[in-house]
Each structure stands twice: as C-alpha cells, then as structure tokens.
N, C-alpha and C positions, 0 to 999 in steps of 0.2 A: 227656524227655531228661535223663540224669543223668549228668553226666562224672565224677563222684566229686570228691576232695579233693586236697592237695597229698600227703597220707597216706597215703590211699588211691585212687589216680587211676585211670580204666575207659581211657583214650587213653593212648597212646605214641605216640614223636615220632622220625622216621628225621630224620636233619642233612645238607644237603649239602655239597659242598666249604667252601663260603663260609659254614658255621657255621649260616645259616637252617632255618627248618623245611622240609622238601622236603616230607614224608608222616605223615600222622596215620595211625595204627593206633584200633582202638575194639574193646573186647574183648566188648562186647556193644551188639546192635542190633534197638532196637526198632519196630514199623511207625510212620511218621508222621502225621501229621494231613492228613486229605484238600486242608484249605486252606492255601495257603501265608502267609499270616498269620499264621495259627495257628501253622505249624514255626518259622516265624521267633519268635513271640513263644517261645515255648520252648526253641530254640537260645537265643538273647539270655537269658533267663531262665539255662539253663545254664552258661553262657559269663560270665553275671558272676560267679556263685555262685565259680568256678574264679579268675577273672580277679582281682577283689578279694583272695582269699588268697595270688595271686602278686604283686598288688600291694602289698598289705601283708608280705610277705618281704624284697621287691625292697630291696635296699640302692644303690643310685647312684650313692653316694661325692659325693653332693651334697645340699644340706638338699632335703626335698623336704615339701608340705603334702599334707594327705590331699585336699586340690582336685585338685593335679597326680597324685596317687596314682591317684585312683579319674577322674579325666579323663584318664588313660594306659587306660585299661579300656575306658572310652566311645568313647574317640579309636581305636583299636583298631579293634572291633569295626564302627562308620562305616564305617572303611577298609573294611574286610575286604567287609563288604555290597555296598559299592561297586562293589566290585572282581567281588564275585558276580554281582553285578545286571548290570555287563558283558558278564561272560563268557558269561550265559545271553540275551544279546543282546537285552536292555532297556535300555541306556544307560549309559553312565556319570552322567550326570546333574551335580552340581555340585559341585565338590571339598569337600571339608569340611572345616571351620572346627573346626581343633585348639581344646580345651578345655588340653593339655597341653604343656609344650615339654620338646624332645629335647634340651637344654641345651649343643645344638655351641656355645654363648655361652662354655663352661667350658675350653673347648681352648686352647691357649695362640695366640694371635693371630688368634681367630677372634671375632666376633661373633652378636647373633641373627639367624635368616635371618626372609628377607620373612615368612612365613606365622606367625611366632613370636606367640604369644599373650601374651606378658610387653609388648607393642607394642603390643598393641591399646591399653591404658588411657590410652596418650602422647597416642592421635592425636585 
C-alpha cells in the first residue's frame, strides 16, 4: 500500500460540514493481502510514512516535542483501528491510552482532561 507524500499524495480528502474528513478518495488500488494481519501491517506501515510528514509540518501554535509529534500519529491511528475493529463487529475492546495530548489545557479557562497524558507522570 502506498498513499504517496505530502508532495505527491495518491488519497484525497471530501470535508463535511463540520470541517472533518467525511471521504477519502484513492487514486489507485491495489489487491490486498489475503490476511488481515498482513493489510493491517501495511496500512499502518502506510499511514505512518504519510502521518509522520503531517506530523512533522503540523504547526499547533504550541511548543510541541517530536514525542507528542509522532504519538499524535500513533495515537491516531489506535483510534482509527478501534473504531474499525467495531464497526466490523469485533469489539470495541479497551479505550486507548493516548501517548499525545490535544492541548484543550491551552484554551483560555480550560484545563487537562481526565485522559491527558501530561497527568499520567503526577499520579
């Protein structure tokens, strides 16, 4: 599987209202691997290659380390599995333990929420 670069990218992205990604496009599609193991390691393998150069762009308007950088990647993609592994009615299984935080701590009168990783090191 090869999603291409931030340069040269093979996906395209339809927006819904609310700005999210609704629909990926793929401009070319190759057959999969009979095991799902297998696709999954190769999605993931794809997904970071892509993931890491949007991470490494991404500006946040907040200091950020290449920890939080590339565990916004990892943290991602958990989800995203998760979320598959659901839908194809295996489970959700057990939330996952962000590596990254969403830095709602930066808003003005807000703090870190419960699941914040910047908390783990307190407790």
């Amino acid at each position: 599987m090869d999603l291409g670069t931030l340069e040269d990218s093979r996906i395209s992205c339809d927006l819904a209202p609310g700005h999210y990604p609704a629909r990926l496009g793929f401009l070319s599609v190759s057959p999969a691997a009979p095991e799902l193991e297998d696709r999954l390691r190769g999605a993931r393998t794809a997904y970071r290659v892509l993931g890491q150069e949007i991470a490494d762009a991404y500006d946040g308007g907040v200091k950020m380390s290449s920890l939080q950088r590339f565990g916004m990647v990892d943290d991602l993609w958990e989800m995203a599995l998760r979320e598959a592994r659901g839908a194809a009615g295996h489970g959700l299984g057990s939330a996952v333990e962000r590596r990254s935080c969403c830095f709602i701590f930066a808003l003005p009168g807000c703090h870190e929420c419960a699941g914040c990783p910047r908390l783990s090191h307190q407790i």
